[in-house]
KOLLO-747298 format. One record per residue (C-alpha): residue in three letters; x, y, z. Coordinates in steps of 0.2 Angstrom, whole numbers, plus 5000, padded with zeros to 4 digits. Each point is the difference from the previous one (the first is absolute). Layout:
<sites>
ALAXYZ ...
</sites>
This chain:
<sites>
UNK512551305021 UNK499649824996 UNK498150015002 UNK500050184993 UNK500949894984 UNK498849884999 UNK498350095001 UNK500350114987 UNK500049894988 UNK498350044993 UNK499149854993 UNK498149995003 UNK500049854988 UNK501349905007 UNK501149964985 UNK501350035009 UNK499649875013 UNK501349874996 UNK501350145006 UNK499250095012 UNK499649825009 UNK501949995002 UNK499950165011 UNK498549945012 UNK501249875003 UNK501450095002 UNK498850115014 UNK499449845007 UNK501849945004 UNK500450165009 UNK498349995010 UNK500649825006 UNK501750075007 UNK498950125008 UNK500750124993 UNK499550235004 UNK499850084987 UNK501750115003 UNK501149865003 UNK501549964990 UNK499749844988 UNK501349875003 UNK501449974986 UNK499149854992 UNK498350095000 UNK500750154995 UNK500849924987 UNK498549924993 UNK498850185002 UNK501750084988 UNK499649874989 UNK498250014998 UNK500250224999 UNK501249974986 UNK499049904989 UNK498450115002 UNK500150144988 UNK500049864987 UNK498249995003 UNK500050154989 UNK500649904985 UNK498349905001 UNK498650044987 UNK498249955000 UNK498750004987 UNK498550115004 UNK498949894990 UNK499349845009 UNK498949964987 UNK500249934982 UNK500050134983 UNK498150024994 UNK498649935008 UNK500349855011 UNK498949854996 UNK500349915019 UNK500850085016 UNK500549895015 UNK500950035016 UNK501549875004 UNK500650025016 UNK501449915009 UNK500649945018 UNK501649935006 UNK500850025018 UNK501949965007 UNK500549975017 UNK500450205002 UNK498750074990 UNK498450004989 UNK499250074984 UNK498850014989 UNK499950074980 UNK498550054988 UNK500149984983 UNK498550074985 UNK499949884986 UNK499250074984 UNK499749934984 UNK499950104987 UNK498949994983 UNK501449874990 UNK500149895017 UNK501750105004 UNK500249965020 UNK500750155008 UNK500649985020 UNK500450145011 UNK500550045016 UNK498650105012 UNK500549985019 UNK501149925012 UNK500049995017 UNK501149915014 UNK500049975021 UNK501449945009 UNK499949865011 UNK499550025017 UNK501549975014 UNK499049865008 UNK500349834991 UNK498749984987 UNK500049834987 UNK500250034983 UNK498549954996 UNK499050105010 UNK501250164992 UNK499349934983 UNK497950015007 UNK500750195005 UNK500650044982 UNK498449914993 UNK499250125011 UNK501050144996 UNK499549964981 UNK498149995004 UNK499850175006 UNK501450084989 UNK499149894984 UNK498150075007 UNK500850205001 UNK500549994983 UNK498349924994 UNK499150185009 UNK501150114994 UNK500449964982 UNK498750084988 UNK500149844989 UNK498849844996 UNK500949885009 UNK499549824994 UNK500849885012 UNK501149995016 UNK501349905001 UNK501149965015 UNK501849894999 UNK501049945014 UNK501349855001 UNK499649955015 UNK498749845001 UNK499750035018 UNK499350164997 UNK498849934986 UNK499449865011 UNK499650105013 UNK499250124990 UNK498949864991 UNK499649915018 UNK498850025013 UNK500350145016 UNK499549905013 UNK501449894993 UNK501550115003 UNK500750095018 UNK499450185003 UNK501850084993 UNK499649944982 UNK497949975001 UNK499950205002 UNK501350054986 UNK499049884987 UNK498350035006 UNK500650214995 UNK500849914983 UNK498449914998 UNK498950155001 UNK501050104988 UNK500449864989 UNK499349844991 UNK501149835001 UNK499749964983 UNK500850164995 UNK501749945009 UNK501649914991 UNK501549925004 UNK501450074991 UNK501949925000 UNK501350125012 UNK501350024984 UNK498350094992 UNK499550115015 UNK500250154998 UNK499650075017 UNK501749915005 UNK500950154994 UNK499050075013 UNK500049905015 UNK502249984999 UNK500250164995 UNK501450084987 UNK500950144996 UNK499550124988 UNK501249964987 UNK499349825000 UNK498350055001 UNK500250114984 UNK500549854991 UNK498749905007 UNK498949944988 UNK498949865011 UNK499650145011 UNK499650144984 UNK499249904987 UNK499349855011 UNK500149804996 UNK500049934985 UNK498149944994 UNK499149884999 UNK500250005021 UNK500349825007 UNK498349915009 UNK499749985014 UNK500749915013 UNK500249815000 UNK498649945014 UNK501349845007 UNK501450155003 UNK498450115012 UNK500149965019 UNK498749905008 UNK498650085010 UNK499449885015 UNK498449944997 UNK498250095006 UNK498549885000 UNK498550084992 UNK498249955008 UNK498550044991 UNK498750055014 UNK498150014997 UNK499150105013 UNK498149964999 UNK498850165007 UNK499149885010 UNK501749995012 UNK500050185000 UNK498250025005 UNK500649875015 UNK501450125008 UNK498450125002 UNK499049915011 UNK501349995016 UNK500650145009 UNK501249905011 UNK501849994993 UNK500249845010 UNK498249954994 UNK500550004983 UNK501549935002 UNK499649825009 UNK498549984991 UNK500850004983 UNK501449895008 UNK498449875003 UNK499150034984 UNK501849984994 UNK500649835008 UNK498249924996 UNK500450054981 UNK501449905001 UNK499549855010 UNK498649994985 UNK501550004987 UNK501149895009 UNK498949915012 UNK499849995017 UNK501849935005 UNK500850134992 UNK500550045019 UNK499450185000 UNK499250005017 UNK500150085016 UNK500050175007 UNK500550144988 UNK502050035005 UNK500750184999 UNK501249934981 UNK498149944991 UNK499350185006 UNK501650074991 UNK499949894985 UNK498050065001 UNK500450204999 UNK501049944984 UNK498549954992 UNK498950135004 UNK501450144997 UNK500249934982 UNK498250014998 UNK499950205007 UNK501450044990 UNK499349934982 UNK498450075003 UNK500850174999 UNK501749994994 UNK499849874985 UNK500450114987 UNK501750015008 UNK500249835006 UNK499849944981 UNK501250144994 UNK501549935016 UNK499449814992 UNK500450034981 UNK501750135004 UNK499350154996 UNK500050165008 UNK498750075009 UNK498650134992 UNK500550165002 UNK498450035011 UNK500049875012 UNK500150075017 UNK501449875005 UNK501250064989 UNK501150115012 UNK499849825011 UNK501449924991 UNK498849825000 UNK500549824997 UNK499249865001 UNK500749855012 UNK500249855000 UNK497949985006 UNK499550124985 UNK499750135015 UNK500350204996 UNK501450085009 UNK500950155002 UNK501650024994 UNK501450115004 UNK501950005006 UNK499749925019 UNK500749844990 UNK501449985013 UNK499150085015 UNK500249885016 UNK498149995002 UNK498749874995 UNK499649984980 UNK498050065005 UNK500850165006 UNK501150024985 UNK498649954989 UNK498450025007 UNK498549934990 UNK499050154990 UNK498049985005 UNK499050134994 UNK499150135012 UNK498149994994 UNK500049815001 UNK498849925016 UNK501549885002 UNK501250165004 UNK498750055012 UNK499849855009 UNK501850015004 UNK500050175005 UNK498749995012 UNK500749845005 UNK502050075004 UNK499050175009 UNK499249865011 UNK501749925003 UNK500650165005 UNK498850045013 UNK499250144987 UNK501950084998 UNK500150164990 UNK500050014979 UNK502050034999 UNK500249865014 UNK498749894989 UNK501050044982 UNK501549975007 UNK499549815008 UNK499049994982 UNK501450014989 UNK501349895009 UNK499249874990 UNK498650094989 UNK500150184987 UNK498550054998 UNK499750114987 UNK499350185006 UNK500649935016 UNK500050185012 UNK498350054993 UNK499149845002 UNK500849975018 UNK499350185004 UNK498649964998 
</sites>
């Protein structure tokens, strides 16, 4: 009976959200007391479901204007949209703000839409990146489907968390919050986002729910803040990001035309470590204690070097986008990768092995790309190693420190 009550409630546009979040609570509660579908509610929950019945038919009482836009032709049209989360729930609100010929400012409401918060213990802040995310896609519907000029986008939230991670760098953030703003990022522009003081918000309505009487009345959540809107946030009051050293790397076609002239992995390898050490010697002079045979910690400082320089001669374009923040192009091929950059300015997959018990070049191997000599070398070299093992046998040796892009294809061959 209960969820027979609460899905007919028809409302496709969700401005009946702030009342109808109060029942996906009510229905998380019960699936948290594990609860079948034809058992008898406790008193206090039943208690509660009697309360929340009685006040819906008041939803009946509610009116909506038809009209979003202003009377006669509207000079400017913008789309506002709002985010705010609670520790139970969040939500999201769109507003269409027209100005009409004699600079009359008209507000009104379009959509809402709400998500409860998961059972597993989520931060508050991470609740408010899902309701900026929430806002993105819901803000990025209505900009398709409304049959209007649309002149600007504009994105509130009070949470300052949630604009400093959407104004910072991916390779910055853990993989929970670097996938939700790469997805804002794609769909939205940072500039067009503003912080917005929590008594103003009207997607609060949303996120703590009311009852339908209350949300009659409710002219924050109807007619929207007042304008002008505030600025943005106070930089001192958004959270630090730890710090990521940029290098500026020059690759010279002469050191590419170099790699071609070995076909030995370990050829390569020792002879730039020599070329390598002599450079230095001449920079430093000749006690600069750089002597001796190469050890296996100079040849792993070596494959640093020459990775860096594989991966800039195919994966600049990228490298320079992970350097300055900004997300990738929407055609690289590493974008389903999840890349960063460490802490050597070296390419690396991303993903969710974060807390994986296995070594960091497992969770994070380096991205080399497949059509590069150096790539080759190391093929060959690994197939060697293995007594001439079999391509999945290869691959899978490969990528316990290396991705290579097109990796099963290239093996195969």
């Amino acid at each position: 009976m209960m969820l027979a009550n609460v899905a007919s409630i028809y409302d496709p546009l969700g401005l009946l959200e702030p009342v109808i979040v109060q029942c996906k609570l009510f229905i998380q509660t019960l699936w948290q007391r594990q609860l079948d579908w034809d058992s008898r509610l406790p008193s206090e929950l039943a208690t509660h479901w009697e309360e929340i019945h009685q006040r819906l038919p008041d939803l009946n009482r509610i009116s909506i204007p038809r009209r979003i836009t202003a009377v006669g032709t509207s000079i400017t049209v913008e789309l506002h949209g709002f985010a705010n989360a609670s520790e139970r729930a969040y939500g999201v609100c769109v507003y269409l703000c027209s100005v009409s010929p004699n600079g009359t400012i008209t507000l009104h409401l379009l959509s809402l839409n709400s998500r409860v918060a998961p059972l597993k213990q989520v931060s508050l802040p991470r609740l408010e990146l899902n309701a900026a995310l929430l806002l993105s896609q819901l803000v990025d519907k209505m900009h398709r489907t409304l049959n209007l000029q649309i002149v600007q986008r504009f994105y509130w939230t009070d949470s300052t968390y949630v604009l400093a991670w959407i104004a910072g760098c991916l390779s910055t953030w853990k993989t929970y919050v670097a996938n939700r703003v790469a997805e804002i990022q794609r769909l939205t522009a940072y500039r067009a986002w503003r912080h917005v003081a929590s008594q103003d918000n009207p997607a609060g309505v949303i996120s703590r729910g009311t009852d339908p009487r209350r949300l009659q009345g409710s002219q924050l959540c109807w007619v929207g803040p007042s304008w002008p809107a505030q600025p943005p946030a106070d930089p001192e009051k958004v959270p630090k990001r730890r710090g990521v050293k940029l290098c500026c790397i020059t690759v010279y076609s002469e050191i590419e035309s170099l790699f071609e002239r070995f076909s030995s992995w370990a050829k390569l390898q020792r002879v730039f470590a020599y070329v390598l050490r002599f450079l230095y010697k001449l920079k430093q002079g000749a006690a600069s204690g750089r002597h001796g045979p190469l050890t296996s910690t100079k040849l792993h400082k070596l494959l640093i070097v020459i990775a860096r320089i594989t991966q800039y001669s195919s994966f600049a374009q990228e490298i320079q986008s992970l350097q300055q923040g900004k997300a990738l192009p929407s055609h690289s091929k590493l974008l389903m990768l999840h890349p960063f950059l460490d802490g050597n300015n070296l390419l690396r997959v991303g993903g969710r092995l974060e807390n994986a018990d296995i070594p960091f070049d497992q969770k994070h191997p380096l991205i080399l790309p497949s059509k590069h000599h150096v790539t080759k070398l190391l093929m060959w070299n690994e197939h060697i190693r293995l007594l001439h093992a079999g391509s999945q046998l290869l691959l899978a040796s490969l990528q316990l420190r290396f991705w290579i892009t097109n990796g099963h294809s290239v093996v195969s061959k």
